[in-house]
LOLUM-201487 format. One line per field, with one value per residue (C-alpha): y, z, x; residue in one letter. Coordinates in nm, 2 decimals, always signed. Each point is the difference from the previous one (the first is absolute). Layout:
% residues N
v [Y:...] .
w [Z:...] .
u [X:...] .
residu [a:...] .
This chain:
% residues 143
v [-0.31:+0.02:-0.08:+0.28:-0.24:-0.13:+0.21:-0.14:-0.10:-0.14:+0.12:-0.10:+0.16:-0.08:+0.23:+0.33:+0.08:+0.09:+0.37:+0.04:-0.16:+0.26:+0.29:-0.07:-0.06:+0.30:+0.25:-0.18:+0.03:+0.39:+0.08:+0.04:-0.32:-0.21:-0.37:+0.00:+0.31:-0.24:-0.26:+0.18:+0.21:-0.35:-0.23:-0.18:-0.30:-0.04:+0.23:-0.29:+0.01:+0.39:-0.09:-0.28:+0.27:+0.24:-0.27:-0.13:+0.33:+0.30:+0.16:-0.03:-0.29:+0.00:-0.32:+0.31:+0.28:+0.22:+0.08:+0.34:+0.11:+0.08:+0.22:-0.09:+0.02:+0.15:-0.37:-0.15:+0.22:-0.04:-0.36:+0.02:+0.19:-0.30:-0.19:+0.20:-0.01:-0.33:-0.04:+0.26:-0.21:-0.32:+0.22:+0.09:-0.34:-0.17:+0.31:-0.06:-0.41:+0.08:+0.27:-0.22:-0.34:+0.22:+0.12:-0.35:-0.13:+0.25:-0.08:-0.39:+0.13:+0.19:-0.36:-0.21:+0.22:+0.06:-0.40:-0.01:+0.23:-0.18:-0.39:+0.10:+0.30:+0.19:+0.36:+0.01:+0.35:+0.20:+0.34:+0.24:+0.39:+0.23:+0.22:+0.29:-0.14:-0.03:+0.35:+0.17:-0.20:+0.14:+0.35:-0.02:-0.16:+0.32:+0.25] .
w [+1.22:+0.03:-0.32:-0.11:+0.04:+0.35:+0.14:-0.25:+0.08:-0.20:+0.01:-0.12:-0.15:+0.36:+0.15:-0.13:+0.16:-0.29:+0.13:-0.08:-0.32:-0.03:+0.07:-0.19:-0.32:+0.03:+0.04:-0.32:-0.19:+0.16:-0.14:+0.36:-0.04:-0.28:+0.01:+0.05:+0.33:+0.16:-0.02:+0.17:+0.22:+0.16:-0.05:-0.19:-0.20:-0.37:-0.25:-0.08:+0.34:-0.08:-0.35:+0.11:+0.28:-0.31:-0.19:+0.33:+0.15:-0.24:-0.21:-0.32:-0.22:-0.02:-0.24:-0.24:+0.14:-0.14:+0.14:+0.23:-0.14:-0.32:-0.07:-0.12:-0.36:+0.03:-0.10:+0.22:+0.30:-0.15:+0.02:+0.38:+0.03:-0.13:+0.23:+0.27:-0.10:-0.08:+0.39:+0.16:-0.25:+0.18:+0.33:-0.04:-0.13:+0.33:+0.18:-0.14:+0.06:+0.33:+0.07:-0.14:+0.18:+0.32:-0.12:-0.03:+0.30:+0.19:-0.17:+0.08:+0.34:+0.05:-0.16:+0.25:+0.29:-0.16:+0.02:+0.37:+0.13:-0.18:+0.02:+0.38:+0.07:+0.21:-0.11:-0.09:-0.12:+0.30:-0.07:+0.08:+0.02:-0.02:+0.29:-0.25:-0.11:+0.41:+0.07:-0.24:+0.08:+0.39:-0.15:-0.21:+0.33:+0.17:-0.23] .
u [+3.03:-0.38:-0.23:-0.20:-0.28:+0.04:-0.26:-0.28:-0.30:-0.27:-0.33:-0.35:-0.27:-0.17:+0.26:-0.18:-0.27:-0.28:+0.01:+0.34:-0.03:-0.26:+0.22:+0.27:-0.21:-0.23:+0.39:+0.14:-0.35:+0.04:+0.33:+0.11:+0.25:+0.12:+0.02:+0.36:+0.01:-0.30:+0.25:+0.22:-0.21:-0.16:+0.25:-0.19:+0.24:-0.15:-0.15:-0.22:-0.16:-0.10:-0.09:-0.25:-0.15:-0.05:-0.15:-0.25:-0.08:+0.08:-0.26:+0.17:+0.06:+0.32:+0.08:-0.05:+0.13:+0.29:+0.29:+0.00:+0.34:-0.15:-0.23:-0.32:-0.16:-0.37:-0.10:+0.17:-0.14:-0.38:+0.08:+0.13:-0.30:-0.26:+0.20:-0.10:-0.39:-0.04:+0.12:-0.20:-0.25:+0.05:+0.07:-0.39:-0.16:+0.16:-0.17:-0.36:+0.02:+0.07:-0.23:-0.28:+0.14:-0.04:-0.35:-0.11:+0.11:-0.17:-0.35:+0.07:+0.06:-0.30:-0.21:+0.14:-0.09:-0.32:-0.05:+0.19:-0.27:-0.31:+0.08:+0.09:-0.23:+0.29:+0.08:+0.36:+0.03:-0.01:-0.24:+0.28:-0.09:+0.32:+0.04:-0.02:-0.36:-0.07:+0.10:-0.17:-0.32:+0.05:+0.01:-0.33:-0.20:+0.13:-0.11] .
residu [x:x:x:x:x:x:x:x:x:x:x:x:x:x:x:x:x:x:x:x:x:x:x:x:x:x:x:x:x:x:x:x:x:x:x:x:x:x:x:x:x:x:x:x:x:x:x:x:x:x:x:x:x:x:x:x:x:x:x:x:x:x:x:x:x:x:x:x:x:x:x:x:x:x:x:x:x:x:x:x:x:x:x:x:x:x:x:x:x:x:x:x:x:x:x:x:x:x:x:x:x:x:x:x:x:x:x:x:x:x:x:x:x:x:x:x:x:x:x:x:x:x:x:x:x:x:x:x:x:x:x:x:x:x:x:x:x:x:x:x:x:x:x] .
């Protein structure tokens, strides 16, 4: 007699690509699945392996999270609710840093090829005209 666990395999977390972890958390978070029909939608072996994807990639904190099965006080949904805010909150700061990290790397940028083209006196920035700017200059020595 075969054991029910002779076709077992253990995986790793390596064994999920990070899109897939993706997708399965974004249709639990979507009410399209709960934890236990991803399990056995995917195959995947423990709830503790969805749990931690929740925890690392879902937009909910869910260390405090209620339970779906029942229904939520209007507290406990304005609390789910700060949750969510205080996310999009970090969501946004992370945004700004790199939005301004970008910003400044750009400036250094330009500097240095500033310097390049003075200490060495060789124009690095070439003084491209679009071929919309071209064309219409053709037109006005025509008319």
């Amino acid at each position: 007699m075969e054991s029910l666990h002779s076709n077992y395999v253990k995986r790793t977390q390596k064994d999920y690509s990070l899109s897939f972890k993706l997708q399965v958390v974004q249709e639990i978070e979507q009410g399209l699945l709960t934890r236990t029909q991803a399990l056995d939608k995917y195959g995947i072996q423990a709830r503790s392996t969805i749990r931690t994807w929740l925890k690392k990639y879902g937009k909910f904190d869910y260390d405090f999270s209620v339970n779906r099965s029942m229904s939520k006080t209007p507290e406990q949904r304005i609390l789910e609710l700060e949750q969510q805010v205080k996310f999009l909150e970090k969501q946004k700061a992370r945004a700004e840093f790199l939005a301004e990290r970008a910003d400044k790397k750009a400036i250094i940028f330009d500097m240095m090829i500033d310097i390049a083209e003075e200490e060495f006196n060789i124009p690095i920035r070439k003084k491209h005209v679009p071929e919309l700017s071209k064309n219409i200059a053709k037109k006005n020595k025509k008319a």
